[in-house]
N, C-alpha and C positions, 0 to 999 in steps of 0.2 A: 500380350496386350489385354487386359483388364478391364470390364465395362465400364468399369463406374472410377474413370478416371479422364484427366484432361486429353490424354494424347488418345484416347479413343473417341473422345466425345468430337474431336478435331477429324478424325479419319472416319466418324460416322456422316457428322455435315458434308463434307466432300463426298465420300459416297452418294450419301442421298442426295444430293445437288448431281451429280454426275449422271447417275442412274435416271433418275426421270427426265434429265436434259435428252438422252435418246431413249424415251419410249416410243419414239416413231418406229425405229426396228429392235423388235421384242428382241432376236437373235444377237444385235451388237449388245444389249441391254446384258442379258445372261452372261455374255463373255465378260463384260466389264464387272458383274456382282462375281466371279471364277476369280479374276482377276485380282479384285481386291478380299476376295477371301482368300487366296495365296498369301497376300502383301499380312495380311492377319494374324496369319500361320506363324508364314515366315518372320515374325517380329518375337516370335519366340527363337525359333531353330530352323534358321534359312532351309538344313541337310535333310528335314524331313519332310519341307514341301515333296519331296520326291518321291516321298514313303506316301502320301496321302494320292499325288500323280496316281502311282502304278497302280496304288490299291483298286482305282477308281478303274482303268483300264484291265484290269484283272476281272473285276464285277462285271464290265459293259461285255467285253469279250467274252467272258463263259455265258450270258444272257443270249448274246446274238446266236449262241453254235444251240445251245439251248432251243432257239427258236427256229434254227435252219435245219432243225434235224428232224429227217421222216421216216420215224419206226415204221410207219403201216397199223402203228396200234392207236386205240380209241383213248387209252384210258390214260393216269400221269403215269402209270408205272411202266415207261415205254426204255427198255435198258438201257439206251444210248442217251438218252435225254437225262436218268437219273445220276450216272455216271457220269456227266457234265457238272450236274447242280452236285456231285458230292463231293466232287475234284473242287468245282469251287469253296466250295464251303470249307473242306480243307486245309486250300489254299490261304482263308482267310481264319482258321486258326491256328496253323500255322505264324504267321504274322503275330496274329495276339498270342499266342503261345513263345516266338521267339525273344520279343520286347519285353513281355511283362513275364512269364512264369518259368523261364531258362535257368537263370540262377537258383529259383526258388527249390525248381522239382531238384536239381542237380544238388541243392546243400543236403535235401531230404534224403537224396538217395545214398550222399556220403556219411550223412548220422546213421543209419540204416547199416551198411556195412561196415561205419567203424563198430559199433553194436557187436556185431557178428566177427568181432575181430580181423577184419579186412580193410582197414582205414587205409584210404586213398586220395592223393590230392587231386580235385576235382577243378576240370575246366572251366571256373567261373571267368565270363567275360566281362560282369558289372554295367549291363546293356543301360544307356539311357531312356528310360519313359518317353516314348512321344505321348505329347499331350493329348487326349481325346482319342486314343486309339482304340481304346474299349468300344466306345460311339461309333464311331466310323467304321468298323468291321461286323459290327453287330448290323449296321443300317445297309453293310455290301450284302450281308447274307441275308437277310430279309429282300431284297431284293431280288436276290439270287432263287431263295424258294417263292417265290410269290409268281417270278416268270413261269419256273417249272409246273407251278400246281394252276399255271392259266389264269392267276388273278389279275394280271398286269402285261401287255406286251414289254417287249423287250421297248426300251428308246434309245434315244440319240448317244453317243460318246455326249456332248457339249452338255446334255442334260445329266446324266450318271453322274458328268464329274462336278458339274453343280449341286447336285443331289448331296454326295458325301462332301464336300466342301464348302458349302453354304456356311459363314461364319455366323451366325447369327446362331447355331444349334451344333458349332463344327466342335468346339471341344470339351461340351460338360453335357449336350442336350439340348431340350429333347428327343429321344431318338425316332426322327419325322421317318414314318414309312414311305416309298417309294406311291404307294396307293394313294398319300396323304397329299405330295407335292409334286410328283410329274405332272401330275397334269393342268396344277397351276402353272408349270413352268409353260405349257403349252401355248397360253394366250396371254398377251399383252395385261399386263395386272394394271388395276386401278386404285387409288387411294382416294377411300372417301370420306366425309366426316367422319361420320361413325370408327370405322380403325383408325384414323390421326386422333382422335379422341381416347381412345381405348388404348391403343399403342399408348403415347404416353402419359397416360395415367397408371399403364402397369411396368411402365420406366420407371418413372417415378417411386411408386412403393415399393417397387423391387430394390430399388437404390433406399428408402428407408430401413429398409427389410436388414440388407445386406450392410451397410455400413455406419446403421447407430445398434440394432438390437443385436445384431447375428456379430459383428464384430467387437460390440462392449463386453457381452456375455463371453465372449473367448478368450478377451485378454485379464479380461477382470477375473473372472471364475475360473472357467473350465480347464485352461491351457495349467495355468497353477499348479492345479489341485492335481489335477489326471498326470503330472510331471512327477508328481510322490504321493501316493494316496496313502500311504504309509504316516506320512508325517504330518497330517490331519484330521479336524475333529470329526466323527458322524455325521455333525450339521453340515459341513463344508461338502462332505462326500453328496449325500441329500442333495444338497442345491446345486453342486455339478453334474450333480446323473440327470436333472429335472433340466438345469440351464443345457447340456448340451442338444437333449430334447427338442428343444425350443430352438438352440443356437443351430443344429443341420437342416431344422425345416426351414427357419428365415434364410440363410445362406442357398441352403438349396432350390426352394421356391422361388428364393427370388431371381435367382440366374433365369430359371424357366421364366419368369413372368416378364423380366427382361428382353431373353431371347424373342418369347414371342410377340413383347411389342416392338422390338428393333424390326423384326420379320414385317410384320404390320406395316411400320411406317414406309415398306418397300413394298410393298403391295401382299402381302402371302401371308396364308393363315397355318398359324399351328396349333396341333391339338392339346387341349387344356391335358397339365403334368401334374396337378396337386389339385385337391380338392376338400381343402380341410380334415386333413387325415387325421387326427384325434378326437375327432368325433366320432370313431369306428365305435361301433359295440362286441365287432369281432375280429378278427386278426384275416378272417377271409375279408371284409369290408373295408380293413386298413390298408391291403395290397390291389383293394379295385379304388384309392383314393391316394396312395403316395405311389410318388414317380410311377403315372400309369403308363410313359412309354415303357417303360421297363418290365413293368410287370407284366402287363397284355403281351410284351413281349415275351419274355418268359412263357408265358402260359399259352399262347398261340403256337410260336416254332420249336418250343423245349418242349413242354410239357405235353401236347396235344400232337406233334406231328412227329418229334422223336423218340417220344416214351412213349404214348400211346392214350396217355388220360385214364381217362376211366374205363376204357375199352377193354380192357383185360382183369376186369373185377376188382373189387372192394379193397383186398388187399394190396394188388398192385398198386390202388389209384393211389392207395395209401403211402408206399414205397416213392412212387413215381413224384408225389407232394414233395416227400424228404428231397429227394436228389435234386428235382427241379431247385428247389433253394439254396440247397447247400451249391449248385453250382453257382449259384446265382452270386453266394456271399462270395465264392471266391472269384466271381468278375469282378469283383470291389477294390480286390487286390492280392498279392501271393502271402499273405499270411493266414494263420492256420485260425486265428480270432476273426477273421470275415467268415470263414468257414460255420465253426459256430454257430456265430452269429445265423449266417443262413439257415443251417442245420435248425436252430431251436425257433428260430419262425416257421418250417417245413414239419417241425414234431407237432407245435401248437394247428397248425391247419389243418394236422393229419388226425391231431385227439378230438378237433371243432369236427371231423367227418365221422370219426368215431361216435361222438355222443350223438349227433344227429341223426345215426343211424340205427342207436342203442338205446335212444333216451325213453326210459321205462314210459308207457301208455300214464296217460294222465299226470305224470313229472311238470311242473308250470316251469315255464320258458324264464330264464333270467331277465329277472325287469330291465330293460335297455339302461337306467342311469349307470347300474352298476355293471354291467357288461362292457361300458365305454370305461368306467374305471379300471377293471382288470386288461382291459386290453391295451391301455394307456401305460401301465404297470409292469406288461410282460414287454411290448415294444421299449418302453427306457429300461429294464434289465439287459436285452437285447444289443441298446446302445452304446451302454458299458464295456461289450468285449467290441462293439466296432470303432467306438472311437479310443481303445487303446493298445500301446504300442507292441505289446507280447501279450502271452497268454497268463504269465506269473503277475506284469502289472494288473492287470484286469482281478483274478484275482486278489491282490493287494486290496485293491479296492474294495471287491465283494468283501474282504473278509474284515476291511472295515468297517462297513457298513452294520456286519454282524457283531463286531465286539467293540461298537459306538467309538471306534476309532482312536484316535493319539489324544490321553485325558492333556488338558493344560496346554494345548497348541493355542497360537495365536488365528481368531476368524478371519478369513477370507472375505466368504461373502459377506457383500455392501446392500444396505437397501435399494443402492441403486441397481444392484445385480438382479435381485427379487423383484422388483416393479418392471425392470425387464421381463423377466420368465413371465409373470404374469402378462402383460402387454402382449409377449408373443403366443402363451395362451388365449387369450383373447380374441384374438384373430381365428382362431376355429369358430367363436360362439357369434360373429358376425354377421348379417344376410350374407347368403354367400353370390348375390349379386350386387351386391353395394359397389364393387368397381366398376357395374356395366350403367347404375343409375347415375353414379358420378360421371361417366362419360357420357352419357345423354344428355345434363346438365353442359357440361361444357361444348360442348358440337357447337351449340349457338354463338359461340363465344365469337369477336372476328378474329380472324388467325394471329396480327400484333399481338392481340391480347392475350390471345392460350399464350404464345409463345412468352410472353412476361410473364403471364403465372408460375408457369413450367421454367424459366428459369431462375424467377424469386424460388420456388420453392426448392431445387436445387442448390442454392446458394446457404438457404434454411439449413437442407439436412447437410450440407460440404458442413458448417456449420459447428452442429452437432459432434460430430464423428470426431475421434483421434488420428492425429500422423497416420500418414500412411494407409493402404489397401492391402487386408492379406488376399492372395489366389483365394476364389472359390474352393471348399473342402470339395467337391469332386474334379477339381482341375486334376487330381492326382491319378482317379481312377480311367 
């Protein structure tokens, strides 16, 4: 089921009519929003409601033993407790290990001995993706260390499985910590101007975002060109590497900016996922501004609690950069081009600690404009190997780019493609509160009235847009 389409927008008004009809008991309230995020799920692939069930049961239960259990010691590192939280943790990549990267390790390992002349045919299953499994397993073990290291009690089964099933964040984001939303779940939520205003107004641009800029720019340009970079110009290649740029942040952004005003209009706040990330001037700036549930994730339970950070010297932190990404790229998915891709943002963060650490006495600091353009630069180099489909296309590409590509091809890109790119540039160089003034502005509104504007102006962008809705690009990860 798809945001920014009719049969959702039909199962979000019933929702929301249903849900506040009993906010008299906050508890029948939560089962009914469980409930209808099952109905969510299930409208993809009824057989892995069950997969999201257990998962959730798996997290509650190693949390509760987690918290029933009395070493006698003061500190986290109590044996029985950590072999609870490791078992879960395991547990749950395991799961993302089975779903997503079975086939993958298994083809690698049959290249590998056929190599060594021992070719063997290998057990591939061809497992199905559940949708959002990356999310949901990252949010159970977050949860899972957060008990153990005392930042969080354990809570309720009802809530847990709320927590990882919440449809509003349940399959592309953001990934809400447990710290973030139990304890909204605690109290009866309320909806007040202020978030019915903000919710949707960032429905709304998110549905702009997502199905004139982020979906022109894909059909028109990117999907094209990135299909044979071979058999196009320089220019084409240029304004695909720039439009995709533009095309994952409107697509991606906008889901988050969605999610969290669907969240909103039910009462619950989630934490800001994008923040104008092309405005970085450094590649560490660009990971504290794009998809920050992710990255703080990353750098919180990865980087800081199972490598160690910086705690173990200069050069490990340096090491400890690379791996943290590189795993990161391949939570994106089982190809070896995420990896990369991870890889060479983990090299760039690790030379930005280098020079910072080496940078000769009196060296002047690169002027921020151009710091934001080299880091805008190395980010879409970056996007090249992730949004393409082997390691040979991607090169294809790069190596058009170098020798100005296929002379005498017919151009792709339209000036409608470019006043796109641009437009979704644009949006970095915006206040970057202009949707909280717009919603201030509207609050006064009487509710008729928002509601006409919000649906003239959806009718505006349905409008706009071509046939059809593609999945969200992280529906897949």
């Amino acid at each position: 089921m798809l945001f920014p389409t009719l049969t959702f927008g039909l199962f979000f008004l019933l929702v929301f009519s249903v849900t506040w009809a009993a906010r008299g008991s906050n508890e029948w309230r939560k089962i009914l929003l469980l409930l209808a995020s099952w109905i969510f799920y299930g409208a993809w692939d009824w057989r892995f409601v069950a997969l999201l069930i257990a998962s959730a049961f798996l997290n509650w239960g190693a949390a509760r033993l987690i918290e029933r259990v009395d070493t006698g010691e003061d500190d986290e590192e109590g044996g029985t407790r950590k072999a609870i939280m490791l078992a879960g943790v395991v547990a749950n990549l395991l799961i993302l290990g089975l779903f997503k990267y079975y086939d993958f390790f298994l083809e690698q390992l049959g290249a590998i001995l056929a190599g060594l002349g021992f070719a063997r045919d290998m057990p591939l299953m061809q497992i199905v993706l559940p949708v959002g499994v990356s999310f949901f397993t990252f949010q159970g073990m977050s949860y899972l260390i957060d008990v153990y290291k005392r930042r969080i009690p354990a809570e309720s089964l009802l809530d847990i499985t709320l927590l990882m099933s919440f449809f509003p964040h349940l399959v592309a984001g953001p990934i809400v910590r447990g710290s973030d939303l139990l304890p909204q779940f605690r109290r009866t939520p309320e909806l007040t101007r202020d978030m019915a205003a903000m919710g949707l107004v960032l429905i709304v641009w998110g549905l702009f975002k997502k199905a004139v800029v982020a979906s022109e720019i894909s059909t028109g340009l990117v999907d094209p060109v990135f299909f044979d970079p071979a058999s196009h110009t320089a220019i084409d290649l240029v304004a695909a590497a720039y439009g995709y740029a533009v095309q994952i942040y409107c697509d991606f952004s906008a889901y988050s900016d969605m999610a969290i005003g669907i969240a909103a209009l039910l009462g619950y706040r989630f934490p800001l996922n994008f923040d104008q990330p092309y405005r970085a001037a450094s590649l560490q700036e660009f990971w504290r501004r794009w998809h920050i549930s992710l990255s703080s994730w990353l750098r919180d339970y990865l980087y800081i609690d199972a490598l160690g950070g910086n705690r173990k010297g200069f050069a490990r932190q340096c090491v400890n950069l690379l791996a943290t990404m590189a795993l990161g790229g391949l939570w994106h998915g089982a190809k070896w081009t995420f990896v990369i891709w991870g890889g060479l943002h983990g090299g760039v963060l690790a030379l930005e600690r280098i020079w910072d650490r080496h940078r000769p006495e009196g060296a002047p600091r690169l002027p921020k404009l151009l710091g934001v353009i080299l880091t805008f630069h190395i980010v879409v180099l970056g996007w090249i190997f992730f949004r393409a489909e082997s390691f040979a296309q991607a090169m294809a590409f790069l190596g058009g780019l170098i020798g100005c590509g296929m002379a005498g091809a017919e151009l792709v890109v339209t000036p409608l493609a470019v006043a796109l790119i641009l437009l979704g540039m644009s949006f970095h160089f915006a206040p970057g509160d202009l949707g909280q003034r717009l919603a201030l502005k509207l609050r006064w509104l009487p509710v008729p009235a928002l509601g006409l504007l919000v649906a003239i102006t959806i009718m505006m962008i349905d409008a706009m847009r071509f046939e059809g809705v593609a999945p969200f690009i992280y529906y897949q990860f």
